[in-house]
Each structure stands twice: as C-alpha cells, then as structure tokens.
N, C-alpha and C positions, 0 to 999 in steps of 0.2 A: 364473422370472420375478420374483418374488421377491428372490432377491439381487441379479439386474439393478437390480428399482428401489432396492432399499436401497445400494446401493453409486452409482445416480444421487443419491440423496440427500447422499451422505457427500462426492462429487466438488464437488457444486453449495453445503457446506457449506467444503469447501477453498476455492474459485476464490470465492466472497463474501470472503473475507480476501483473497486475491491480488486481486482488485476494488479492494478501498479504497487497500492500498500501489499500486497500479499507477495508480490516478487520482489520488492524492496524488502521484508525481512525475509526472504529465501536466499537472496543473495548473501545479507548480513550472517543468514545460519551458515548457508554453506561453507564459507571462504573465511570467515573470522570468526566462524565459531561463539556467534554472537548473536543471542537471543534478544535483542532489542526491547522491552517493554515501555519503551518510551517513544514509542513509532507513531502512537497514536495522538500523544502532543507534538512531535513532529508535523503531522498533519493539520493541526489547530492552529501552530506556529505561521505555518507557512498562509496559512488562509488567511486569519485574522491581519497579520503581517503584508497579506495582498490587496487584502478591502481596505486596511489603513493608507498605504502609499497612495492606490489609487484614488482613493479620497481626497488625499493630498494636493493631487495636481498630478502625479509619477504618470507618466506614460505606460501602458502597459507594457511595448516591447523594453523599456527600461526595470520596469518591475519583476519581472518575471527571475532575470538574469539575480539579482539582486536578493531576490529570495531564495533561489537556488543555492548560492552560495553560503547564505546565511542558516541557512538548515542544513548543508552538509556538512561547515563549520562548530555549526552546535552538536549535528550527531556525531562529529569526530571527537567532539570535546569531550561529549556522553564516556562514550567507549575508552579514549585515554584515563581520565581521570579512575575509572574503575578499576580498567587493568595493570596502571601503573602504582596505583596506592592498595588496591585491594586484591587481584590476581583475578584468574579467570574460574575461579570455581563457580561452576553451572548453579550454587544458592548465591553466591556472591553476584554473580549478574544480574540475576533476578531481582533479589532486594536492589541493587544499584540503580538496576533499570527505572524498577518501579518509583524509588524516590527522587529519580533524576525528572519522571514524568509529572509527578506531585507538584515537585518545585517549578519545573516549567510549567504549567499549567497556573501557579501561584504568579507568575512572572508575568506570563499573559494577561490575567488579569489585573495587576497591577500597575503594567503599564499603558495597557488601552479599554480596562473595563470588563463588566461579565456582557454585556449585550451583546448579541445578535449582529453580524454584520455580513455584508455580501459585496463580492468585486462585482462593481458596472464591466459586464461582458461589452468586449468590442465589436463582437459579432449578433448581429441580427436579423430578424428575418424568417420564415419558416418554406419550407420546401414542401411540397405535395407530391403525396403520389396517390392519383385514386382520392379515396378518403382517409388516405395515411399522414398522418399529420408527424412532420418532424421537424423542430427546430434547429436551425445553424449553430447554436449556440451549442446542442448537445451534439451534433454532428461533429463538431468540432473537437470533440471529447476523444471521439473514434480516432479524426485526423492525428490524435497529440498520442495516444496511447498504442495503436498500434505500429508508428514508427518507433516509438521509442523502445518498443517490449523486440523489436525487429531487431533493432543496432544493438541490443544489449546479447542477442541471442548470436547475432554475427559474430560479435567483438568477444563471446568466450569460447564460438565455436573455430574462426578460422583465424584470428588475430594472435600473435605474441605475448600480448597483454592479456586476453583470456585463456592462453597456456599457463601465462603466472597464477592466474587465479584458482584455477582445476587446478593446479600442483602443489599449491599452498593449500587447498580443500582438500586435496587427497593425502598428502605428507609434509607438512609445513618443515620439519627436520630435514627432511630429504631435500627439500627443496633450495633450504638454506644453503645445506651442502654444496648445490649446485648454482650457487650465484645469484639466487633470487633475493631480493630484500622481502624478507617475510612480515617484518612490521609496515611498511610502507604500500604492501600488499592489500595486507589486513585493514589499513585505514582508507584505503579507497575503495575497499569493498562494502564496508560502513557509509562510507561519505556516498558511494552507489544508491544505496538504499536509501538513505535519507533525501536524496535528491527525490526517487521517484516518490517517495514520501510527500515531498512537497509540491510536484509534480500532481499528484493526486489531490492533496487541498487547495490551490491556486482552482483546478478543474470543479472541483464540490462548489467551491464559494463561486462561481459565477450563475451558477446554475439554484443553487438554494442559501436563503440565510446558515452561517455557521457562525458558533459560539464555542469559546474558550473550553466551556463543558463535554463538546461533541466528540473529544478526539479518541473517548475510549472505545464508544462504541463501533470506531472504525479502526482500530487496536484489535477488537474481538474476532471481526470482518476477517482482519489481515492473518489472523493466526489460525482460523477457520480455513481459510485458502490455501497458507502455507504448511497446514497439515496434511487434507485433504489430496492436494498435489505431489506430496513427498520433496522432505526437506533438505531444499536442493536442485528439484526440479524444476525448472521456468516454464518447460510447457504445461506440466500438468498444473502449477498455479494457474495461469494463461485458463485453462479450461476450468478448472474449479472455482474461477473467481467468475467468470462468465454464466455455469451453472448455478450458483450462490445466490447471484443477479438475479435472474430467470425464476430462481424457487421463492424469492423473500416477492415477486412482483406478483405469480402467481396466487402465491399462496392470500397475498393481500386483498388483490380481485376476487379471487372465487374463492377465497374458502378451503379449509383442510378439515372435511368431515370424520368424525374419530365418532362410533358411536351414538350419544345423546348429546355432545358437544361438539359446534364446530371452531376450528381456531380461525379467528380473522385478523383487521390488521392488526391489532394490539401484539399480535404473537411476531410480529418481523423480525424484531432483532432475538426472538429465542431459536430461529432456523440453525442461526451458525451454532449456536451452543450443541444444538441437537447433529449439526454434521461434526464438530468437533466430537464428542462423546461416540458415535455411531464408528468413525473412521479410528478412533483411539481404542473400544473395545472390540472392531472385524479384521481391520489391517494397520497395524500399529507405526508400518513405515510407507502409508499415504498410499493412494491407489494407481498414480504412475511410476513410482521410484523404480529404478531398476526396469523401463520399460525400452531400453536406448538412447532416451533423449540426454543433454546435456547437462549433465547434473556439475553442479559445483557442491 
C-alpha cells in the first residue's frame, strides 16, 4: 500500500508538469488561434537557461523572474514573426512553429552546449508521513503549479482581462468591433503560455538533469493533454495532464500486461501517443469541451 501511495505521489508530481506545458498551449489554442509547436523548446529554454544562471552565481528569486520574461519574449517573437510575414494558415503555423523549435533548440545548443544540466533547487529536505517518503523539492512543484493553474482560472473567469480573452476566442471581429485590441490580446495570450512554459522547465530542472534534446518529448506530453482536455479547456487539461502522470507512473511500475507481452518502462513516453490517437479517433473535440467549464 505503501508503494501504491508513494508512486501516486511521484505520477501526480509528473502530470503537475505536463499540467502547466498542456494549459499553456490550450491557452495559446484558445485565444490566438495558435498551435505553438515550439512549446517544447520553450521548455528546454527556460531550464537550461535556469541551471546556467544559477550556475552563475544568479539568485534564484532573481532567476526565475528573468527567465519568465525571456521566454515569453521569445514566444511572442515565435508567433509575430509568422503571423506577420507568413499569415495564420493552420499549415503555416505548423511548419513555422516546427522550424522556430529546430532553430531554437540549435541556439541552445550553441550557446551553452548539448550536456545535461540541472538548477541547484533551494529547497530541501524530505517530509514523512508514515512510510511516505516526499520531498520539499517536489512538494514544491504542487506549491507553484497549483496557484498558478488557480489565477489563470480566476483571471479568465471573473476578471475584465479574461472577458477580453473569451471574446477574442469566441469572435476576434466581434470583438474588435467592440474596442478590444485583438492583436495585443493575441500576444499575451501567447506570451501566457509560454510563461507557464517556462514555468514548467525552471520545475523539471530542479528536480532531474535536462538537456537541450528533451523538450520534445514534453511538446508530445503537452499536446497529449491539450487534446485529451479539449482545446480550450483548462480544467479538463488540469485533469488530463494529472491522469497522463498517474498512467506513464503506473504503467512504469507495474506493468501493462497485453497478451504474451508486457509493456514496461521502455513504453513511457508512447502512453501519450496512445491517448492522443485513442481521444482523436472516440471524441475528436477532447473529453471535457463543452462540459461548462471555462473554455477559451
């Protein structure tokens, strides 16, 4: 019972990471109409870009800020430079996206190397309960991501500011019409995403070595959730990125007996493929859209 709970723990401390990348390009879908495929160098950015500073000498409360800005600055850059030179056709994004993550991933590497690197967490220490072994470190993970996934859920449900962004997701025209800056909308709905983007790598790299390589596979993570959830919805991300956690942890521990074969850990990262495909050929517009929650 025991390793049950501690490995529910360890799932529910993966899927808070695949939470933030997966609501950050739900946001980006909703509101800008912006399929991001460069979320998952986003993520590599901000990590790699977090173990360097702190390397450094950088304070974390100084680092943090610092990377934030510097990864929502990049995904604004992403998203301008496409929409302004190339337009927003849904193949056009795509290739843009993709080659915008190529090159930043070249970037990364170039300016700080292919190796492995991990931010010195400030927090230390482990908490007991029982023989529940949990660290502050991942604890901490909870602390950051569930305020955050909270204000973002506040601020589109009772705030002015989240009226602009449902109204520019539901009729960007309409909206214009009525006094909204619809480009300026659009870009901090982007720069949104990319924050919790970075947000999500600052939290990976404290916790495990990350490399300039790793950010697709939490690219895969993110669009697995943002499916799954329906595009647009933050709670049902919220919950799909939490079960996502839960099944790649289980599945890793014990086993997915199929037959004469069982899948173990080797098969981790092919869960999301199989929730992607599974949710794209049963329910094509995600399993909470359209369930009342707040969709953008």
């Amino acid at each position: 019972m025991n390793e049950f709970l501690q490995f529910t723990f360890n799932g529910l401390v993966t899927g808070a990471v695949y939470v933030l990348v997966g609501v950050g390009l739900t946001v980006g879908i909703g509101v800008a109409r912006f399929f991001n495929f460069a979320q998952g160098q986003l993520v590599a950015l901000a990590a790699i870009m977090g173990a360097v500073l702190t390397a450094a000498g950088m304070p974390y409360i100084v680092m943090v800020p610092c990377v934030l800005l510097t990864v929502a600055l990049v995904g604004m850059g992403i998203r301008e430079s496409i929409v302004r030179f190339a337009g927003t056709d849904s193949l056009v994004v795509f290739l843009g996206t993709l080659g915008f993550g190529i090159v930043l991933q070249s970037a990364i590497v170039l300016l700080w190397g292919p190796e492995q690197r991990q931010i010195a967490s400030p927090f230390s220490g482990v908490v007991y309960i029982g023989e529940l072994v949990l660290p502050v470190s991942k604890l901490m993970l909870f602390a950051v991501t569930i305020p955050a996934v909270a204000v973002l859920y506040y601020v589109l449900a009772r705030t002015k500011a989240g009226l602009r962004l449902r109204s520019c997701a539901e009729n960007p025209d309409v909206s214009s019409l009525l006094g909204v800056n619809v480009g300026r909308t659009m870009r901090s709905a982007v720069a949104l995403g990319a924050v919790l983007a970075a947000l999500a790598g600052i939290l990976i790299a404290t916790l495990f070595p990350f490399s300039p390589f790793s950010g697709g596979s939490y690219l895969i993570k993110g669009i697995a959730v943002a499916l799954a959830g329906g595009l647009g919805s933050i709670s049902g991300a919220v919950i799909s990125g939490l079960a996502l956690g839960l099944i790649e942890t289980y599945a890793t521990a014990y086993g997915v007996p199929l037959g004469f074969y069982t899948f173990g850990p080797e098969w981790q990262d092919g869960y999301a493929f199989v929730l992607i495909i599974a949710v794209l050929a049963l329910r094509p517009r995600g399993l909470f859209r359209g369930t009342g929650d707040v969709d953008v």
